[in-house]
Steps between C-alpha positions, in 0.01 A plus 500: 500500500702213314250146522604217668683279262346191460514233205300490226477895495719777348751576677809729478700450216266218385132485342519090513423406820738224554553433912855570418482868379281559805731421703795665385280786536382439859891409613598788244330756749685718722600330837295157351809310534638707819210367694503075432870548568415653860266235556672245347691573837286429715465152513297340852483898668178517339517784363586916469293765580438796284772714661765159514450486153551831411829517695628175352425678164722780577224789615289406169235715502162431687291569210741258241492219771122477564441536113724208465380314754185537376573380150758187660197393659217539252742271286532244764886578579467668816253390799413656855564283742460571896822606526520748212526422110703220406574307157196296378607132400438649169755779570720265684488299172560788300808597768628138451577609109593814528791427757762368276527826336597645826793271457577577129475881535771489781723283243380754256582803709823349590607485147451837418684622780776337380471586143477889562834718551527745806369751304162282487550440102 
């Protein structure tokens, strides 16, 4: 069972410790950044519950999502809230710099498409 990455400890890819490394290798995890995109979604619903969630994240499976979960919110980026888990100001934070690259990749993505032939080369 991979540890909870947390600064100041190894983590994957990095013996130093450094808050950054740990989280590139919280976000780095499988469905990490799926799930504060979902919930970055959310906004004054309150909330998803387990099974919203998982549909949102396109049938992820239960046992991915509640590890994940479970990690988002031992790291203060994911909270439950009465209505189901939601972004933690922390996460919303987080959210808040991680949207612009929403808006660069679909620049990005945009300018492949038009540099590749019909062929896909």
């Amino acid at each position: 069972m991979s540890q909870i990455p947390k600064p100041g400890l190894p983590v994957r890819g990095s013996q130093s410790g450094k808050p950054i490394m740990a989280l590139f290798d919280l976000l780095g995890r499988s469905w990490a950044l799926g799930v504060i995109w979902q919930l970055s979604d959310v906004g004054t619903q309150g909330g998803l519950t387990f099974r919203a969630l998982q549909e949102r994240c396109e049938g992820v499976s239960p046992t991915v999502l509640n590890k994940r979960l479970k990690e988002l919110s031992a790291c203060n980026v994911v909270e439950r809230g009465a209505a189901g888990y939601q972004l933690s100001e922390t996460g919303q934070a987080l959210f808040d710099l991680l949207q612009p690259f929403g808006s660069w990749s679909e620049v990005w993505a945009a300018g492949l498409s038009a540099g590749l032939s019909e062929d896909g080369k």
